[in-house]
C-alpha positions in Angstrom: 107.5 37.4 77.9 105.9 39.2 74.6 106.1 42.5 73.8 106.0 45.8 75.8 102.5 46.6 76.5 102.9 50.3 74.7 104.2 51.1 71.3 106.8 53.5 70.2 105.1 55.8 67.2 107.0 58.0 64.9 106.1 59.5 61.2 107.7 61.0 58.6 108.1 61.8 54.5 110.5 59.3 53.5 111.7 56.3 56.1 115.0 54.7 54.9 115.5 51.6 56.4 119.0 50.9 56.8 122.2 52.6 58.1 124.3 52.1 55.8 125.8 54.4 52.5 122.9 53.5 50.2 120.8 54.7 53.3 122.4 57.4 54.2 123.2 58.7 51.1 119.4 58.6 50.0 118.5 60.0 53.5 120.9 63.3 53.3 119.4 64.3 50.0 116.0 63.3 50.1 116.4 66.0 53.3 118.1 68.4 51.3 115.0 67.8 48.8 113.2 69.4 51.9 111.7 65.9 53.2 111.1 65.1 56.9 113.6 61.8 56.9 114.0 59.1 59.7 116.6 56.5 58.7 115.8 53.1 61.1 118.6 50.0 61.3 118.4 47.0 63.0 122.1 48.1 64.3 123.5 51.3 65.2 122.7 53.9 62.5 126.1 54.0 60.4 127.5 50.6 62.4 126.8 47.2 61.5 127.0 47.2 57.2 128.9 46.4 54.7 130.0 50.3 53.4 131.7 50.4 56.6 133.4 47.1 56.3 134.5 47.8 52.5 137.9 48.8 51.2 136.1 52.1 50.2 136.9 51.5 46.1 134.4 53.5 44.3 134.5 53.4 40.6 134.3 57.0 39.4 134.9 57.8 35.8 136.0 61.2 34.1 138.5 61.4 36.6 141.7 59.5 34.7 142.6 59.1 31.1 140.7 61.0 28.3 139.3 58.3 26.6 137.4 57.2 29.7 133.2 58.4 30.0 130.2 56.8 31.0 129.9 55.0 28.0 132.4 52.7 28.4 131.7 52.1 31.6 128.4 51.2 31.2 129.8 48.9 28.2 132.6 47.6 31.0 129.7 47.0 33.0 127.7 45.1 31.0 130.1 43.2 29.5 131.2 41.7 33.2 127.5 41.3 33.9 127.5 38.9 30.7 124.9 41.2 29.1 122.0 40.3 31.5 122.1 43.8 33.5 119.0 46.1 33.2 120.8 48.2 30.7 118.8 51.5 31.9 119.9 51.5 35.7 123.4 51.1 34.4 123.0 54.2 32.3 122.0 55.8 35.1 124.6 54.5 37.9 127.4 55.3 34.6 125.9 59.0 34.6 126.0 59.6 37.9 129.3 57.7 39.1 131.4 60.4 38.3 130.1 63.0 40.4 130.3 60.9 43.5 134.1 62.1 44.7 132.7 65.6 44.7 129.3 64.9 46.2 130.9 62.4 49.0 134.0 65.4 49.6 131.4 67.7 49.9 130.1 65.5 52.8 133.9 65.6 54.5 135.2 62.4 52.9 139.0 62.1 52.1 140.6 60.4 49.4 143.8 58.6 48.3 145.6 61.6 46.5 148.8 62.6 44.7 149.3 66.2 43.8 145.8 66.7 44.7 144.7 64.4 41.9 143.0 61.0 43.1 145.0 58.1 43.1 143.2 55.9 40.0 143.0 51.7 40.4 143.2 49.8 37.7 141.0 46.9 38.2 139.9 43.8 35.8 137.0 44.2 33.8 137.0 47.7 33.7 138.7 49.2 30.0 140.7 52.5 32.8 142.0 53.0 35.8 139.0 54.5 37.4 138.5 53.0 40.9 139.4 56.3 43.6 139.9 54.7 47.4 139.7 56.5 50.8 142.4 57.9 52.2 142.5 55.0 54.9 141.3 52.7 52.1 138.5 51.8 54.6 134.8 52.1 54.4 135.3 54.6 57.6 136.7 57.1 54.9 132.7 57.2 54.3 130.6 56.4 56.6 131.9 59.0 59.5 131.5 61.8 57.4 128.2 60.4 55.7 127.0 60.1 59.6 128.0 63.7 60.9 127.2 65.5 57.9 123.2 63.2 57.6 122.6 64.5 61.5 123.4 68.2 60.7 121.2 68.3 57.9 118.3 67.0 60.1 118.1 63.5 59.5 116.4 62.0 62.3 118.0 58.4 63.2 116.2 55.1 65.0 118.5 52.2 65.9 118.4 48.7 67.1 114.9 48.5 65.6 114.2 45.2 63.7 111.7 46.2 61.0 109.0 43.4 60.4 106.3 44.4 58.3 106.1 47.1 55.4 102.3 48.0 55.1 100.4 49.1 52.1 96.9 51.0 52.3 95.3 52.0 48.9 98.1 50.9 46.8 100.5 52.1 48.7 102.8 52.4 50.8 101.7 53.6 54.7 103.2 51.9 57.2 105.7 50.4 58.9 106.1 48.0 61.6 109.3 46.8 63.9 110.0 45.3 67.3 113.3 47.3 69.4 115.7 44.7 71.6 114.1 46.5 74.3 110.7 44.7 73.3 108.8 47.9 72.0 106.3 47.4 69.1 107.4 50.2 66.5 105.0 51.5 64.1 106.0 54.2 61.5 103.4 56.4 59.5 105.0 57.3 56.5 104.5 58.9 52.7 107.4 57.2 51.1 110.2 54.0 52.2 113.4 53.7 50.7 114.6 50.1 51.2 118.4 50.3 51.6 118.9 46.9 53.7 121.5 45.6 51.4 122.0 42.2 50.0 121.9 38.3 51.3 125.3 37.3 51.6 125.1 35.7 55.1 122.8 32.9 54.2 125.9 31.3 53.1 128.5 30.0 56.4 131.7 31.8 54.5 131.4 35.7 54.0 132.9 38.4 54.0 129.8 40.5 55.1 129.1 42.1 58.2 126.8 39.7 60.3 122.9 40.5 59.5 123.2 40.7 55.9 120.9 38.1 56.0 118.3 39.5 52.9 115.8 41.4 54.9 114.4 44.2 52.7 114.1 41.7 50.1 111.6 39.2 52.1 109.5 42.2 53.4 109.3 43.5 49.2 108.2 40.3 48.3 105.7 39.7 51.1 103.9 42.8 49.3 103.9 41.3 46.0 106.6 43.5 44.7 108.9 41.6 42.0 112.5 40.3 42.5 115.1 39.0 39.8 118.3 37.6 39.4 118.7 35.7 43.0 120.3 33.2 41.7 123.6 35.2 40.9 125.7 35.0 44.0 129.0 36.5 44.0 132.1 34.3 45.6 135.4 36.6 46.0 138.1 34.3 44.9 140.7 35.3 47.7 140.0 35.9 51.7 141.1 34.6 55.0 139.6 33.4 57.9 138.0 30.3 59.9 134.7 31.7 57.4 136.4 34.2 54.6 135.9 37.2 56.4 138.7 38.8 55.6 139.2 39.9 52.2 142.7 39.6 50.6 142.1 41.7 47.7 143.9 39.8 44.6 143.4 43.1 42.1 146.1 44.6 44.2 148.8 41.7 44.4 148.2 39.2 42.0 148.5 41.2 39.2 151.8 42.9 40.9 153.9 40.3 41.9 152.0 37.8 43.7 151.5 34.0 42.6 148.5 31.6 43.6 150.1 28.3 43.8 148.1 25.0 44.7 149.6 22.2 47.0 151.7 20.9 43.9 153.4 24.4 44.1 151.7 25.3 40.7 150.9 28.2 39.9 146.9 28.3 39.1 146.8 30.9 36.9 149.4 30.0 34.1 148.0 26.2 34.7 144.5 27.6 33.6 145.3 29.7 30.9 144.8 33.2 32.5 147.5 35.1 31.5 145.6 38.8 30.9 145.0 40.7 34.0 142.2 42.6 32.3 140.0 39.6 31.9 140.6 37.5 35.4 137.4 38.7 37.2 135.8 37.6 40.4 133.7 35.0 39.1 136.2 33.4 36.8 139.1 33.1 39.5 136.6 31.6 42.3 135.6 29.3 40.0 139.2 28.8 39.4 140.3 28.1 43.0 137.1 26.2 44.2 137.8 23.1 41.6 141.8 23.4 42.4 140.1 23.0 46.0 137.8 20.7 45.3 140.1 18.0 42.9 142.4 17.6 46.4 145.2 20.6 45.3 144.7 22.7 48.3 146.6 23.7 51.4 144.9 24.2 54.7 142.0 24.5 52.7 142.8 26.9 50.5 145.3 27.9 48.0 149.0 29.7 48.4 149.5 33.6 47.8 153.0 34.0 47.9 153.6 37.4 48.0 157.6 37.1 47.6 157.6 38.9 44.1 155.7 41.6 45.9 157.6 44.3 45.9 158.9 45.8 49.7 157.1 49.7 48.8 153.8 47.5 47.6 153.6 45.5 50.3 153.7 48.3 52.8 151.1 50.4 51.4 148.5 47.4 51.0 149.7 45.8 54.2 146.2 46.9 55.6 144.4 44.8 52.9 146.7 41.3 54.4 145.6 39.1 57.6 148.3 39.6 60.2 152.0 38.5 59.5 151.2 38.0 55.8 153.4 40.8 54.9 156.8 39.1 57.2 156.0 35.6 55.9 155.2 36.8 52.4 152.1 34.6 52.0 149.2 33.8 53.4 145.9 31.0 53.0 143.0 32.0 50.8 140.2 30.5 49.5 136.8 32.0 47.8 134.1 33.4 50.2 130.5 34.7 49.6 130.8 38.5 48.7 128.3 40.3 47.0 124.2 39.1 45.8 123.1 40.3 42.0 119.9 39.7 42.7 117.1 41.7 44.7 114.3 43.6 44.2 112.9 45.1 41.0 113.7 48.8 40.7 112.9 51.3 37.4 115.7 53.8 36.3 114.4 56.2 39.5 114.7 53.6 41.6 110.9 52.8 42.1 109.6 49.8 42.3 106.6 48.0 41.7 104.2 49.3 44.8 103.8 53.4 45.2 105.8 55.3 47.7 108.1 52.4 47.9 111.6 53.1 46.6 114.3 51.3 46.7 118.7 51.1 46.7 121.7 49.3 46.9 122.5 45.6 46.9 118.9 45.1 48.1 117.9 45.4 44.0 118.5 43.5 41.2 119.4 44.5 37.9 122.6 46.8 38.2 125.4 44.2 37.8 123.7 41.6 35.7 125.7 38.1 36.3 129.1 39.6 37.7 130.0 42.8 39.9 133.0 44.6 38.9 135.1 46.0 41.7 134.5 49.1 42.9 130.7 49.3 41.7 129.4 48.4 44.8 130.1 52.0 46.1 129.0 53.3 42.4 125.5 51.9 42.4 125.1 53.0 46.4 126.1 56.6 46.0 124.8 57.2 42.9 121.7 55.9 42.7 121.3 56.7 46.2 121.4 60.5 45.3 118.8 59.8 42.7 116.3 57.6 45.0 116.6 60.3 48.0 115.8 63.4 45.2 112.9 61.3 44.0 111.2 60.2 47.2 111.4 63.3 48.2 109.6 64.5 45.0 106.8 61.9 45.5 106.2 62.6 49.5 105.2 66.4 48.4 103.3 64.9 45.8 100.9 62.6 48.1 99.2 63.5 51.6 99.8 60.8 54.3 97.9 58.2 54.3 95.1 57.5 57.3 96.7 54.8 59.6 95.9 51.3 58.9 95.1 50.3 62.3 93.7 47.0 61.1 96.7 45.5 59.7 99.3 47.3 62.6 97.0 45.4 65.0 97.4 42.0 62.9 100.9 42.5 62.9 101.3 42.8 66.7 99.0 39.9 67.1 101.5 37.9 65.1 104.5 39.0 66.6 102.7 38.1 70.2 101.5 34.5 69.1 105.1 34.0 68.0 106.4 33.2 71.5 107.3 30.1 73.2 108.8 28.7 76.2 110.0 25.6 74.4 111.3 24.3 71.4 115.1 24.3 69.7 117.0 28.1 69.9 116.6 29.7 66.1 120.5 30.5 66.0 121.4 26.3 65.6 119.1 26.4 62.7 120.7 29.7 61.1 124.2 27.8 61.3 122.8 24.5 59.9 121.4 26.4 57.1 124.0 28.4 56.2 126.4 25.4 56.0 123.9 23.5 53.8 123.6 26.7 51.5 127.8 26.5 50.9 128.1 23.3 50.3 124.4 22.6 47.8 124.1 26.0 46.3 127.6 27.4 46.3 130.3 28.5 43.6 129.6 25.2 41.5 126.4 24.0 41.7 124.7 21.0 40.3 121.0 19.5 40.3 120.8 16.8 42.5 122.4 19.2 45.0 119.8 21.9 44.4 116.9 19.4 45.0 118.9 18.2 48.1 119.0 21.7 49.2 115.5 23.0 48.4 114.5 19.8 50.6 116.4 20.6 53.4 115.0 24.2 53.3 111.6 22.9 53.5 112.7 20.8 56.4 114.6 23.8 58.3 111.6 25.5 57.9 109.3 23.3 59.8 111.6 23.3 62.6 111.8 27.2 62.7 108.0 27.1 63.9 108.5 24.9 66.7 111.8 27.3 67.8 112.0 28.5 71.4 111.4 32.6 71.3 111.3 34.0 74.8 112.5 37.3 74.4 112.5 40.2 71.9 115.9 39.4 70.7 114.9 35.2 70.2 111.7 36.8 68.1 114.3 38.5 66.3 116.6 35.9 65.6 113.7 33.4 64.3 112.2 36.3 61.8 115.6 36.6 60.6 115.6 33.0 60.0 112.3 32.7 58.0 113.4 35.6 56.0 116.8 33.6 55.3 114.6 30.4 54.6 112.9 32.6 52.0 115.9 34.2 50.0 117.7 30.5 50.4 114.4 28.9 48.4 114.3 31.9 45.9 118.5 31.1 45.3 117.9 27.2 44.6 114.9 27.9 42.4 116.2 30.2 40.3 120.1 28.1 40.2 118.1 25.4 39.6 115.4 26.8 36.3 118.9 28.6 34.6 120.4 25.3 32.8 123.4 27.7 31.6 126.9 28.7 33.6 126.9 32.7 33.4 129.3 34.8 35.7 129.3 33.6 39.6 126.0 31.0 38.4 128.2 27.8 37.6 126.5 24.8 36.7 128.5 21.8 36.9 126.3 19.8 34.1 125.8 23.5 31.7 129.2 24.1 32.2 128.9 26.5 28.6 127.3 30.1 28.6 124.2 29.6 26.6 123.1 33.1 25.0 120.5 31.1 21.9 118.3 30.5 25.1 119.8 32.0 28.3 119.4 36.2 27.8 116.6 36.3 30.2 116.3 37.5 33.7 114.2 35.4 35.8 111.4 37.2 38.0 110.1 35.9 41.1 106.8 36.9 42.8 104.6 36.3 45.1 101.3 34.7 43.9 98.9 34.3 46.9 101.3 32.2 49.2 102.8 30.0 46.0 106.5 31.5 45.0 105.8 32.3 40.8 109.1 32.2 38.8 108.7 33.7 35.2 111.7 34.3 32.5 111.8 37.6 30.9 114.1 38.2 28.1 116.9 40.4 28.3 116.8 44.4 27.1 119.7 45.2 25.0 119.2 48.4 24.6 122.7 49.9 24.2 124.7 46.4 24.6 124.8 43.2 23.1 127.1 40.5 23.0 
């Protein structure tokens, strides 16, 4: 079986691909900028992404004490970066976070309130309480109303459509390509494309994300030449649950309330390490933290103790959401560090632009915002604010440019790739997706060393040679083995990049550079693609309002 024998066509201003809240966000006000918009997801438009999945903490500033502006946020943000951030896109996410609770209420969102004032989180790394939550202190807080409010305004929205080729004509952007589950070739003809596909998480076997977070926008940006940075700065959360840590335990909420991490000596981690300030114990530091306990033979069941019996009884049932099941009636649970969040991604300017015209891009798919280390609650930040910004300006640049004449050519090369791409034999692509994402935990996870980076980059090249020989009878098998290759690719940009920064900064630990190394390490490293040869340069650091 190959594809169905006639395409599905569509064409629009700006395409946001992805159905998340970077790509929603974008979509509503690149509409209300008087765009035609089609947002396309390989899920259900609004289902299947992390914003929906989150704990819906926004960090929002202006909102709490006096002293607190954008600022010191940016300052808060750069400093938990460890100073490699693109210091411009943060004073751009800083100036427009604090908007975002009116902008998103606007759109029908609810919030945690007291007296009709928000209810403020105070969250290491981050100088005030500043962090608002959802009423529900779930991600559906945002994403129903984002949803209902993006379809009234006009936005026009494709599902279940795997996108597999963006397509440039004249130096820029023109078109782009995807296969449905249904077997449809998809082409659309477009002015402008804001990537919103989020980040890379799922190459690793323990995540938190939602499955198919697998770094999509990010291979088809870099199969166009455009530049990416930073991959090698994964972020591990120190505290989840589950067979594969995909349920979050959030430890900003317990540990600094009551709660004790305790090892299988009934230590208690924290005091035995020396962090004693809540301010400083941030995501990298504590995974870190709780991977060697784990790794030196101190665990339990594989993880650590949370004993929640100083928790108080009023605590315990407002968060009681936020535990796995009977956590709150035992008063502890198992956790252990899971993959969370990816630094790296695609190269974006302060408008969100990157380096091809008409292609824009937002959200955990680009590099640069958080620098080594996310702080909490800036996920939602960087989406909805810089979301706003890339919809306006997209918008902006469709009325600027006429739509380009169809590049026949290259959609007809594409659909003859796809087609040659099935086979009745050969190995299922989903085996090789697990065997990967195993060997990424264990060679080029929280602590990572050189001899297992070499290992790892073998095995890719290894993996990849069996992903050409992989059965793919049906649309959804052709689907599976692209999102392989493009997991392959992000995989080999990780270990390349871990492997060239001889330095442990934020969530990149190197077992043999255990030291931060700021004489030789404030530099971002770029990676592009050079004919078919991945280029790795190392460009030093901008400290334009921040330095160490």
């Amino acid at each position: 079986m190959g594809l169905a024998k006639n395409s599905q066509r569509f064409s629009c201003d700006v395409l946001v691909i992805g159905g998340g809240g970077a790509g929603l966000r974008s979509a509503i006000e690149a509409r209300e900028n008087g765009a035609r918009v089609i947002v396309v997801s390989k899920a259900k438009v609004g289902y299947g992404n992390n914003t929906i999945m989150s704990k819906a903490i926004l960090t929002s500033p202006g909102w709490g004490d006096s002293g607190d502006n954008p600022q010191v946020y940016l300052r808060d943000t750069v400093i938990g970066g460890r100073y490699i951030n693109d210091q411009k896109l943060v004073k751009m996410m800083a100036g427009e976070a604090g908007r975002q609770p009116s902008v998103l209420e606007k759109y029908g969102a609810s919030f945690s309130k007291t007296d009709d004032k928000f209810d403020l989180l105070a969250i290491p790394g981050h100088t005030y309480a500043r962090d608002v939550q959802g009423k529900n202190h779930i991600g559906k807080d945002y994403m129903m109303p984002l949803i209902t409010y993006a379809k009234n305004a006009g936005v026009d929205f494709v599902g279940r459509v795997f996108i597999t080729r963006l397509i440039a004509s004249n130096n820029r952007i023109a078109a782009v390509t995807g296969i449905s589950e249904d077997g449809s070739f998809v082409i659309f003809t477009v002015k402008c494309v804001i990537l919103a596909t989020g980040g890379y998480s799922q190459i690793y076997y323990n995540s938190s994300n939602t499955p198919g977070i697998n770094g999509d926008g990010l291979a088809l940006a870099y199969e166009l030449g455009v530049p990416l940075k930073d991959m090698e700065f994964v972020q591990y959360y120190p505290t989840a649950s589950g067979k594969r840590g995909n349920n979050l335990v959030l430890y900003e909420g317990f540990l600094f309330n009551g709660a004790v991490l305790k090892n299988s000596d009934n230590e208690n981690i924290l005091a035995k390490h020396g962090l004693t300030d809540p301010k400083t114990i941030t995501r990298d530091l504590l995974a870190q933290t709780i991977f060697k306990e784990i790794r030196d033979g101190f665990a339990r069941e594989h993880g650590l103790l949370m004993d929640l019996s100083g928790v108080s009884e009023e605590r315990l049932t407002k968060l009681k959401p936020m535990l796995p099941k009977g956590a709150s009636e035992r008063r502890e649970c198992i956790v252990s560090p899971t993959t969370h969040h990816t630094m790296g991604g695609i190269m974006i300017d302060s408008t969100t632009r990157t380096a091809l015209p008409g292609l824009f891009a937002v959200g955990e798919v680009c590099g640069g915002m958080h620098g080594a280390n996310r702080l909490a609650g800036n996920a939602l930040a960087e989406i909805f604010a810089m979301g706003g910004i890339a919809g306006a300006n997209a918008a902006i640049n469709a009325k600027e440019n006429d739509m380009s004449s169809e590049p026949e050519d290259q959609i007809k090369n594409e659909r003859e790739r796809l087609e040659a791409l099935f086979s009745q034999d050969g190995e299922d692509s989903l085996s090789l997706i697990k065997s990967l994402k195993k060997m990424m935990w264990q060679k080029a996870g929280i602590v990572r060393s050189p001899d297992d980076l070499e290992k790892a980059l073998a095995q890719i090249e290894n993996f990849r040679s069996e992903s050409l020989k992989c059965r793919i009878a049906i649309p959804k098998d052709l689907m599976h083995n692209i999102g392989l290759q493009n997991m392959l690719l992000l995989s080999e940009m990780v270990c390349r990049s871990a492997l060239l920064r001889t330095e442990t900064r934020g969530s990149h630990c190197r077992s043999d550079y255990p030291q931060e190394d700021n004489a030789n390490w404030l530099k971002n490293i770029v990676i592009r693609k050079e004919k078919d040869d991945m280029v790795l340069d190392m460009h030093p650091v901008q400290l334009e309002y921040v330095s160490p």
